[in-house]
C-alpha positions in Angstrom: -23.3 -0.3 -17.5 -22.0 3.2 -16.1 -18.5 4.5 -17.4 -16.9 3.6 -13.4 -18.0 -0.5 -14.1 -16.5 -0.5 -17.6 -13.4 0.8 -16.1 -13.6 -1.4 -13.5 -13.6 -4.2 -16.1 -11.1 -3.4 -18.0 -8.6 -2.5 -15.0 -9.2 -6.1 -13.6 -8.7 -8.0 -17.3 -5.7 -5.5 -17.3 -4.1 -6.1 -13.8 -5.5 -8.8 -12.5 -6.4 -8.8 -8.8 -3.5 -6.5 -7.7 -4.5 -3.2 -9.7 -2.7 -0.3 -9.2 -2.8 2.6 -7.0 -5.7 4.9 -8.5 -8.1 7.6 -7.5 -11.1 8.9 -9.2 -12.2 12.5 -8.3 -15.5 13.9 -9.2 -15.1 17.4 -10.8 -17.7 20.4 -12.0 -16.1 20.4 -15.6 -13.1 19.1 -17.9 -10.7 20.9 -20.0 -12.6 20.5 -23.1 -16.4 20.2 -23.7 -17.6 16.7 -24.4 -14.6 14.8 -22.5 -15.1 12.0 -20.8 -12.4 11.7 -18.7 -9.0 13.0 -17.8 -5.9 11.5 -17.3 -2.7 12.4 -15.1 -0.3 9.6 -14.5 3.5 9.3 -13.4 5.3 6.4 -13.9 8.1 4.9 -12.2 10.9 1.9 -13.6 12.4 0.6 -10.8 
């Protein structure tokens, strides 16, 4: 199972059928060597 399925997986047990807004960009390279991923998020309490 590819990296993209897992976290599909887990966002669904997460969320449910509504997930949240998200958007995965392919990129050349990551800050560090041997990341996996990268995350930027911004959070909002209404």
């Amino acid at each position: 199972m590819g990296l993209q399925a897992v976290l599909g997986q887990a966002m669904g047990a997460r969320f449910g059928a509504r997930l949240p807004t998200q958007t995965l960009i392919g990129v050349a390279g990551l800050a560090l060597p041997g990341m996996l991923y990268e995350v930027e998020a911004v959070a909002v309490q209404p």
